[in-house]
N, CA, C and O atoms as a GROMACS GRO file, in nm:
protein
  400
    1UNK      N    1  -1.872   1.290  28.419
    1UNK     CA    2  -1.901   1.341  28.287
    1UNK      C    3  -2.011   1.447  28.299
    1UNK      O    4  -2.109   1.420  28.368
    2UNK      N    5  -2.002   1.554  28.242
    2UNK     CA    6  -2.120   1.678  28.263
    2UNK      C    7  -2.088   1.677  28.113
    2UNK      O    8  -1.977   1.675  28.061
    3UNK      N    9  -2.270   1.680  28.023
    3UNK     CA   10  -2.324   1.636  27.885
    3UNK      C   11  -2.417   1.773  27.922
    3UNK      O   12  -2.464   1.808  28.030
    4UNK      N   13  -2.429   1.872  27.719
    4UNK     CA   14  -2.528   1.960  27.735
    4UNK      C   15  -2.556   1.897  27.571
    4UNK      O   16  -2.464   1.885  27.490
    5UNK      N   17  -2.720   1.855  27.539
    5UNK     CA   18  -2.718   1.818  27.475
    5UNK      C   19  -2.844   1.931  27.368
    5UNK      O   20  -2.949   1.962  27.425
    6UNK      N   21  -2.820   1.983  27.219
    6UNK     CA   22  -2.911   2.075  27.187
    6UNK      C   23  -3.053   1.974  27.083
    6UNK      O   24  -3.089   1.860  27.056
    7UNK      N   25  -3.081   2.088  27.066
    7UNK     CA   26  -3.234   2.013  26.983
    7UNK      C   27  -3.235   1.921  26.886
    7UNK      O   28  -3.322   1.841  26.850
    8UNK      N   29  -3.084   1.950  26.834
    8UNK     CA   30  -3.027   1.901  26.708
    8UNK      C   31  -2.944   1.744  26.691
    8UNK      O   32  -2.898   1.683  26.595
    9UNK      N   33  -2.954   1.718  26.838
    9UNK     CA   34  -2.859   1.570  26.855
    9UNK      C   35  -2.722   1.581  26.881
    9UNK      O   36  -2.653   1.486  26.918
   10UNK      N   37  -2.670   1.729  26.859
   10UNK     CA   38  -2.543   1.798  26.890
   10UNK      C   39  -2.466   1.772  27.062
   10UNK      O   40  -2.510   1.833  27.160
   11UNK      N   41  -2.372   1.693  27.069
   11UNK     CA   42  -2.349   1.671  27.227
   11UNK      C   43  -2.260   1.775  27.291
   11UNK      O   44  -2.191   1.816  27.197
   12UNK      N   45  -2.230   1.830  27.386
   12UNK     CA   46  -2.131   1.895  27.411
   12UNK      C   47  -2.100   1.853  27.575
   12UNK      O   48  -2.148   1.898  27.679
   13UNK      N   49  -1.995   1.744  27.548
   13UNK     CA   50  -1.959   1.658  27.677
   13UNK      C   51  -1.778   1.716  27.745
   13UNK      O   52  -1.681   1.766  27.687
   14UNK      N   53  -1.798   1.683  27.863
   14UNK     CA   54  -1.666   1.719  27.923
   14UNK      C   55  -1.674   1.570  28.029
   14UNK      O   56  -1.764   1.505  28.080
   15UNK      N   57  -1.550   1.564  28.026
   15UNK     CA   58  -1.493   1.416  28.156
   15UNK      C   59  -1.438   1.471  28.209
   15UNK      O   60  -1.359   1.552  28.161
   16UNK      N   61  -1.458   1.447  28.362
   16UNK     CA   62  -1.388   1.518  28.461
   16UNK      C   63  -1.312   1.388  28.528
   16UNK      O   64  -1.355   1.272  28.523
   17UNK      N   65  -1.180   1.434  28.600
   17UNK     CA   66  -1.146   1.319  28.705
   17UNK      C   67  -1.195   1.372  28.844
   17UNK      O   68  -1.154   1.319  28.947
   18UNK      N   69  -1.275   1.469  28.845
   18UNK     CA   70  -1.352   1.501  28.967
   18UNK      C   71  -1.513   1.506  28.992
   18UNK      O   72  -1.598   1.542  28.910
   19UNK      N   73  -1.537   1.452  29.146
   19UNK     CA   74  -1.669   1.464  29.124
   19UNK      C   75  -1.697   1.629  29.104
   19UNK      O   76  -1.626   1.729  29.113
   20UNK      N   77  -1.889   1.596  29.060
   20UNK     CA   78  -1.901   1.759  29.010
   20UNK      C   79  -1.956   1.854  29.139
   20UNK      O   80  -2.003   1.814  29.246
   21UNK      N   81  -1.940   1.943  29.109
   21UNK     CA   82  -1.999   2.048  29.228
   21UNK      C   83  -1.987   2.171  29.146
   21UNK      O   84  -1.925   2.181  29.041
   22UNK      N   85  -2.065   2.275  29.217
   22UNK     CA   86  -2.117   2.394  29.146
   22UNK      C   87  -1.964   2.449  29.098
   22UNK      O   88  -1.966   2.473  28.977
   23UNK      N   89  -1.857   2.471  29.147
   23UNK     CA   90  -1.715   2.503  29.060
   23UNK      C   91  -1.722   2.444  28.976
   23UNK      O   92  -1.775   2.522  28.897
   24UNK      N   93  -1.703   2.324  28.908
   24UNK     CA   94  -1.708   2.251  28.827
   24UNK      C   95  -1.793   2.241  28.744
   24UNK      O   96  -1.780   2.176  28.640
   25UNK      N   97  -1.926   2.325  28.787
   25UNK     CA   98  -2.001   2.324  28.713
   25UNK      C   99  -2.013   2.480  28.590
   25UNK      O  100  -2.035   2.500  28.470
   26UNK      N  101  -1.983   2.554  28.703
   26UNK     CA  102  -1.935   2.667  28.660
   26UNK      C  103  -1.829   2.718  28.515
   26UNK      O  104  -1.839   2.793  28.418
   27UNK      N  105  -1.735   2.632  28.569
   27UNK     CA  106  -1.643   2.618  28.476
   27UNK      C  107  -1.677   2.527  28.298
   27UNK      O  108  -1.621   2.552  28.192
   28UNK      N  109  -1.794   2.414  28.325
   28UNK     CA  110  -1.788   2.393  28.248
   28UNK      C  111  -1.936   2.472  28.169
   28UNK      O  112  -1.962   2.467  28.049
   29UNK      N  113  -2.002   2.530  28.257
   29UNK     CA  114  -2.101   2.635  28.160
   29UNK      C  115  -2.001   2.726  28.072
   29UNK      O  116  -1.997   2.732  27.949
   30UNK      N  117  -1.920   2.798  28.166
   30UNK     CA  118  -1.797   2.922  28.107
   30UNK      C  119  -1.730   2.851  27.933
   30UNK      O  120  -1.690   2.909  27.833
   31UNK      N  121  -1.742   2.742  27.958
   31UNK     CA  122  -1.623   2.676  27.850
   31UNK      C  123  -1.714   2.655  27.732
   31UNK      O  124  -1.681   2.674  27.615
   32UNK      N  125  -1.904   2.588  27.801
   32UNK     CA  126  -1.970   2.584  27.666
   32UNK      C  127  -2.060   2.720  27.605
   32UNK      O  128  -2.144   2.699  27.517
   33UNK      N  129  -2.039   2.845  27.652
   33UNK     CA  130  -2.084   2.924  27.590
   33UNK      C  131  -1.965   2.996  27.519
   33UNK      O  132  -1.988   3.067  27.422
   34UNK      N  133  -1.828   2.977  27.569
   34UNK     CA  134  -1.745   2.986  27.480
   34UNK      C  135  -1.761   2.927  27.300
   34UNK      O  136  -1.732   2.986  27.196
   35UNK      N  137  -1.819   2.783  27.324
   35UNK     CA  138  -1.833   2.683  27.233
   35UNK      C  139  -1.933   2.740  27.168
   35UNK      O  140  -1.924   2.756  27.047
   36UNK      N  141  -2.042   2.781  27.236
   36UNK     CA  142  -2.179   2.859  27.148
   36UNK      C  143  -2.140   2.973  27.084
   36UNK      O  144  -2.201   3.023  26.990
   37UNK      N  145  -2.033   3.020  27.135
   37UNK     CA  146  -2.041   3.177  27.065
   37UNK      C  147  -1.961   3.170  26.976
   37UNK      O  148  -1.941   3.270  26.907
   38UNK      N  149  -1.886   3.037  26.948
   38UNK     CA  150  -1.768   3.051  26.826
   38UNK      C  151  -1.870   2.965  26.732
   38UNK      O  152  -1.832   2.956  26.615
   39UNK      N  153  -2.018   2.888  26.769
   39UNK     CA  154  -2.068   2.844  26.654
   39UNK      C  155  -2.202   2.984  26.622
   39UNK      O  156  -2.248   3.004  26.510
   40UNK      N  157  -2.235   3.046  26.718
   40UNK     CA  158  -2.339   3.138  26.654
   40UNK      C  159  -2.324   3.235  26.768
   40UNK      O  160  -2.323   3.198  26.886
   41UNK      N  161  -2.309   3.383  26.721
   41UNK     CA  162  -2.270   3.453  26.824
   41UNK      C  163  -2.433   3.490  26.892
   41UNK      O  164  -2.445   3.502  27.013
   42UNK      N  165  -2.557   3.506  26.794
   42UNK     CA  166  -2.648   3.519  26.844
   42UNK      C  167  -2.722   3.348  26.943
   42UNK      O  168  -2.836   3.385  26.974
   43UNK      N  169  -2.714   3.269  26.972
   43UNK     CA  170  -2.752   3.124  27.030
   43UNK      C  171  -2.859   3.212  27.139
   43UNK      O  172  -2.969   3.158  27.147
   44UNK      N  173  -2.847   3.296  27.194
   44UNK     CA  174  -2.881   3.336  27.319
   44UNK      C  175  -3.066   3.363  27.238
   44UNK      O  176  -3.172   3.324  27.287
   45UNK      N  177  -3.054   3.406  27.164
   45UNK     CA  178  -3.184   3.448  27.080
   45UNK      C  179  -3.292   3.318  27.066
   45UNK      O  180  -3.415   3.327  27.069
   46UNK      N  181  -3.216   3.204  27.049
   46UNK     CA  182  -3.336   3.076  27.028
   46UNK      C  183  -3.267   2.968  27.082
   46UNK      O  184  -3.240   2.859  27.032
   47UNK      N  185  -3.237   3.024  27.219
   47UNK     CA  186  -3.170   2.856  27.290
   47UNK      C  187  -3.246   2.960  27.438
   47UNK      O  188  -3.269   3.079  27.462
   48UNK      N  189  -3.266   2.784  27.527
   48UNK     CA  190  -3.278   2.778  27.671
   48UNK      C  191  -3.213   2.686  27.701
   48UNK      O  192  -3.231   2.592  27.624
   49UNK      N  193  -3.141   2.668  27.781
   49UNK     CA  194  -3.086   2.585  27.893
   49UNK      C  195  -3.177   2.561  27.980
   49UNK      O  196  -3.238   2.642  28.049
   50UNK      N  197  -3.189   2.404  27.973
   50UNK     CA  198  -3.279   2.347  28.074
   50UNK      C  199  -3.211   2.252  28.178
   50UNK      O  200  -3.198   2.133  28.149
   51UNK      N  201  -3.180   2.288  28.264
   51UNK     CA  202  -3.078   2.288  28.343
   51UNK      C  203  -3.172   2.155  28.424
   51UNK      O  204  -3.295   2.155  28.420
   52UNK      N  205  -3.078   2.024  28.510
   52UNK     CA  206  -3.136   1.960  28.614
   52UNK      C  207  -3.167   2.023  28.764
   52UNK      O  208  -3.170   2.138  28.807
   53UNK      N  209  -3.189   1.896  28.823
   53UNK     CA  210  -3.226   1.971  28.955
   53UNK      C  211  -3.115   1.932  29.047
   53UNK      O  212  -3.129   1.932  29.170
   54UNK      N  213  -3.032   1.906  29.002
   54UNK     CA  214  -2.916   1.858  29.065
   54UNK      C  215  -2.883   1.984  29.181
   54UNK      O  216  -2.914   2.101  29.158
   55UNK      N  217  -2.826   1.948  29.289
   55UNK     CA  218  -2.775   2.060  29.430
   55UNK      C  219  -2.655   2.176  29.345
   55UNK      O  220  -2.637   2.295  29.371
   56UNK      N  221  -2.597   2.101  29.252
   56UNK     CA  222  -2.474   2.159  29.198
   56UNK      C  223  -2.522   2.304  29.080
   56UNK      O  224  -2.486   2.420  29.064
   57UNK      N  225  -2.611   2.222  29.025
   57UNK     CA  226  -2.683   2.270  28.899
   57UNK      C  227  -2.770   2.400  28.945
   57UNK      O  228  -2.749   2.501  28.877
   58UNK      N  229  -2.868   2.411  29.054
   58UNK     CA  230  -2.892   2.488  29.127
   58UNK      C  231  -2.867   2.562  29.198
   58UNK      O  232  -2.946   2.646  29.240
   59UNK      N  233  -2.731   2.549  29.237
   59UNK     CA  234  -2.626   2.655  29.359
   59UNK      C  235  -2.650   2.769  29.345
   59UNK      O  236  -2.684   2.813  29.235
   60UNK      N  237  -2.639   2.846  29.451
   60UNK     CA  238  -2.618   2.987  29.406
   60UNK      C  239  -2.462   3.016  29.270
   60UNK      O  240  -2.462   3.067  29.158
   61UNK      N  241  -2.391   2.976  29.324
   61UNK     CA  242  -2.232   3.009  29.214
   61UNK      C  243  -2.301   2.946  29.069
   61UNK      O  244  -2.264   3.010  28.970
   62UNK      N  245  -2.380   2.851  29.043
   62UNK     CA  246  -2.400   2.802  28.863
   62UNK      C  247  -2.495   2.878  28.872
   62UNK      O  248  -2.532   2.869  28.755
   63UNK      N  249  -2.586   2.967  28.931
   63UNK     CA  250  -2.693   3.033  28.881
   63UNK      C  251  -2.627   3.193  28.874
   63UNK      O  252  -2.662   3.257  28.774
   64UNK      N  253  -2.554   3.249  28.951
   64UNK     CA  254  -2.445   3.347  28.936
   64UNK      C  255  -2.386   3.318  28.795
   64UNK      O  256  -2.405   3.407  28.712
   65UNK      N  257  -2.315   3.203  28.755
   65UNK     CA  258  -2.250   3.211  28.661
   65UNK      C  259  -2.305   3.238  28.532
   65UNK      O  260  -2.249   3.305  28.444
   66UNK      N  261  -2.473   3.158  28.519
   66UNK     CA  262  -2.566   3.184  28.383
   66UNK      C  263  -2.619   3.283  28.385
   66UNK      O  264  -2.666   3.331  28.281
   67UNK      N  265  -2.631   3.358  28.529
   67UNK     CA  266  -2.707   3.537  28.472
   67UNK      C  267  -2.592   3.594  28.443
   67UNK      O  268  -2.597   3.661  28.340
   68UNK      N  269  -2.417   3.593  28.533
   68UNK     CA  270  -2.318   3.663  28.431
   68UNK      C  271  -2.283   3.652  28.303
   68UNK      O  272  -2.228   3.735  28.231
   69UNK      N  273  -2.330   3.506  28.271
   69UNK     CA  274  -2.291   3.488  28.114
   69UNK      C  275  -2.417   3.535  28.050
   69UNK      O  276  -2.401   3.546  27.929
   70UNK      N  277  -2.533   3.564  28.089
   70UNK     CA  278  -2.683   3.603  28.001
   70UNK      C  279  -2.708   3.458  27.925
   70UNK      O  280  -2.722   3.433  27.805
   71UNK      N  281  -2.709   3.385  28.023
   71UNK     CA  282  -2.727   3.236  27.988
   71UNK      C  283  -2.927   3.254  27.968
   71UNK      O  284  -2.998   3.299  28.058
   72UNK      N  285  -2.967   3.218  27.863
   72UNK     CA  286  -3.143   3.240  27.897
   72UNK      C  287  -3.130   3.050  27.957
   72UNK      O  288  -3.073   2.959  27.897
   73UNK      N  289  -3.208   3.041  28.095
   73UNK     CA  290  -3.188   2.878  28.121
   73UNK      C  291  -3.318   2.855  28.217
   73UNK      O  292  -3.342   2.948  28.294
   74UNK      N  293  -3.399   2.750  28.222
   74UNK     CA  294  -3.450   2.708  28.339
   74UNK      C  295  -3.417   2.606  28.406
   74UNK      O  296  -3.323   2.541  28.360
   75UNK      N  297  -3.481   2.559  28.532
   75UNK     CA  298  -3.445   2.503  28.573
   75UNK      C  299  -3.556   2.396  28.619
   75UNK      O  300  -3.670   2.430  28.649
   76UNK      N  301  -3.511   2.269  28.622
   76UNK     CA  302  -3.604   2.112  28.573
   76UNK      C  303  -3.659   2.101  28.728
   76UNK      O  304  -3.597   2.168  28.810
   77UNK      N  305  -3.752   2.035  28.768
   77UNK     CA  306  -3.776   2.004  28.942
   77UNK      C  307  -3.637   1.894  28.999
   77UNK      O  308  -3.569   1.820  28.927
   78UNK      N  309  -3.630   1.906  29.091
   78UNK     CA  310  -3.540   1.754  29.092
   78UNK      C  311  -3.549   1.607  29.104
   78UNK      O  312  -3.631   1.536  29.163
   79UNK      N  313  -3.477   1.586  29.056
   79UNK     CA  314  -3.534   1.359  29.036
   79UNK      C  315  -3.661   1.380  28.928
   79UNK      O  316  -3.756   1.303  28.944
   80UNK      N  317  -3.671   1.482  28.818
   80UNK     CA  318  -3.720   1.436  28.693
   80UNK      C  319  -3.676   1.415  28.598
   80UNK      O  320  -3.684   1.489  28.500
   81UNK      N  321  -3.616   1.299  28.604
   81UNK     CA  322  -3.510   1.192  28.518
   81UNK      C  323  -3.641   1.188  28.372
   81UNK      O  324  -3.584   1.220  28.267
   82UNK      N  325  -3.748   1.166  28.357
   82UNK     CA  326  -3.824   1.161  28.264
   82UNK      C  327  -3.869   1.267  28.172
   82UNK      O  328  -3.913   1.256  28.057
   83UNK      N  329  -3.846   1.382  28.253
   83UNK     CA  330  -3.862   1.434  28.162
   83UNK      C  331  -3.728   1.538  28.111
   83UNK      O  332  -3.759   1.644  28.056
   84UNK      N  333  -3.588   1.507  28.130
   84UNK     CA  334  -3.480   1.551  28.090
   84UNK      C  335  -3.434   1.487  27.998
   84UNK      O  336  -3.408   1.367  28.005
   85UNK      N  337  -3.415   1.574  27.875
   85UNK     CA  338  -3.391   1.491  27.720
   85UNK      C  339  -3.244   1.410  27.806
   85UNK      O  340  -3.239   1.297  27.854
   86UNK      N  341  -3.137   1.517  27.800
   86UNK     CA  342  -2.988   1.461  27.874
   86UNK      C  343  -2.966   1.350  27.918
   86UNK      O  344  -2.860   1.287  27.911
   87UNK      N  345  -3.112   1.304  27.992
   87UNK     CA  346  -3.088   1.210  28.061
   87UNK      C  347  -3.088   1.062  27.993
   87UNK      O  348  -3.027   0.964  28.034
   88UNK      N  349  -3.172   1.072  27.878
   88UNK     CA  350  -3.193   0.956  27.819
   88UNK      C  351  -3.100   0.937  27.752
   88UNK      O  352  -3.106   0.837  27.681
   89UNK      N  353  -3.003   1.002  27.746
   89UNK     CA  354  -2.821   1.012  27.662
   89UNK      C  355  -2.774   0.948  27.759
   89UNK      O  356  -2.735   0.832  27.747
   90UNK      N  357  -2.772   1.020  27.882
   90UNK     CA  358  -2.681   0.925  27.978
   90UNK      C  359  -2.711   0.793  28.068
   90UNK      O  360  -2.634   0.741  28.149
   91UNK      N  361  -2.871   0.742  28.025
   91UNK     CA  362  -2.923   0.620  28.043
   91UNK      C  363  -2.865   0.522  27.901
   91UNK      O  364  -2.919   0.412  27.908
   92UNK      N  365  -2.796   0.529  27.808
   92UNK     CA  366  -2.790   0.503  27.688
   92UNK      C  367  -2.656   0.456  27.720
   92UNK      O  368  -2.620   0.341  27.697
   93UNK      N  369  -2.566   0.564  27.786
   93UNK     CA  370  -2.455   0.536  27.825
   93UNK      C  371  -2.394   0.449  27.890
   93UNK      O  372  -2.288   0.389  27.872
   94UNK      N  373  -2.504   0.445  28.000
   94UNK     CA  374  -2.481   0.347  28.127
   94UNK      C  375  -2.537   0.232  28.077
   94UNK      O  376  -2.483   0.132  28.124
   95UNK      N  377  -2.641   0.207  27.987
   95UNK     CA  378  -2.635   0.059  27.958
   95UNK      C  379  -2.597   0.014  27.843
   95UNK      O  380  -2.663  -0.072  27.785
   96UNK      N  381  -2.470   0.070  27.787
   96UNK     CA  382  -2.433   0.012  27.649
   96UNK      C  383  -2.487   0.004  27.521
   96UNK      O  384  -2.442  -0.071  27.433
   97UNK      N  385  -2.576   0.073  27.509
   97UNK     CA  386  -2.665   0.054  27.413
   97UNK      C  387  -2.660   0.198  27.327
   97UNK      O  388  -2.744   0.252  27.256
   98UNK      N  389  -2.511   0.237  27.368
   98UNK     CA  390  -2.540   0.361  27.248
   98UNK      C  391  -2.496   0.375  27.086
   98UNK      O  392  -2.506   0.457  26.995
   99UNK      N  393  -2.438   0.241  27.111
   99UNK     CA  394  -2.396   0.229  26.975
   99UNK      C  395  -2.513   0.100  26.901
   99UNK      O  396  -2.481   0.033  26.803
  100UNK      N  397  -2.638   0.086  26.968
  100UNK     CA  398  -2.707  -0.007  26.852
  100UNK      C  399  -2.797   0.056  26.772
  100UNK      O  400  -2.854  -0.006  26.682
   0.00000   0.00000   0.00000
């Protein structure tokens, strides 16, 4: 599952039957700025992407892909699970507790 989640509580999730890697990752940046630009063509003006530190997330090809798209994004240190909003979505996930 690759989750981009905005300020607003807004999720924008994809399920893959593959593990992820920078293609995959690629593809699913390509698909959610598609999604941004059919809800606000300006997003680029008051959004950052705060990207993990994941090997995939960092590649050269997903960092190629957010300066071709004029993605504005940074990027998190890696294994800082604490301080990535995302993450506490997908700790929520994994222990069942997203529906209490």
């Amino acid at each position: 599952m690759i989750m981009a989640l905005d300020n607003f509580g807004k999720v924008y999730a994809c399920l893959t039957h593959v593990n992820t890697d920078s293609t995959i990752m690629g593809i699913y940046i390509k698909e959610l700025v598609k999604e941004l630009d059919n809800e606000d063509r300006d997003w680029r003006r008051s959004t950052i992407i705060l990207h993990d530190g994941a090997k995939y997330c960092q590649s050269n090809n997903t960092i190629n892909v957010l300066r071709d798209l004029r993605v504005p994004f940074m990027l998190s240190s890696p294994h800082s699970y604490n301080i990535t909003p995302i993450e506490m979505l997908f700790a929520a996930i994994k222990t069942g507790s997203l529906n209490d």
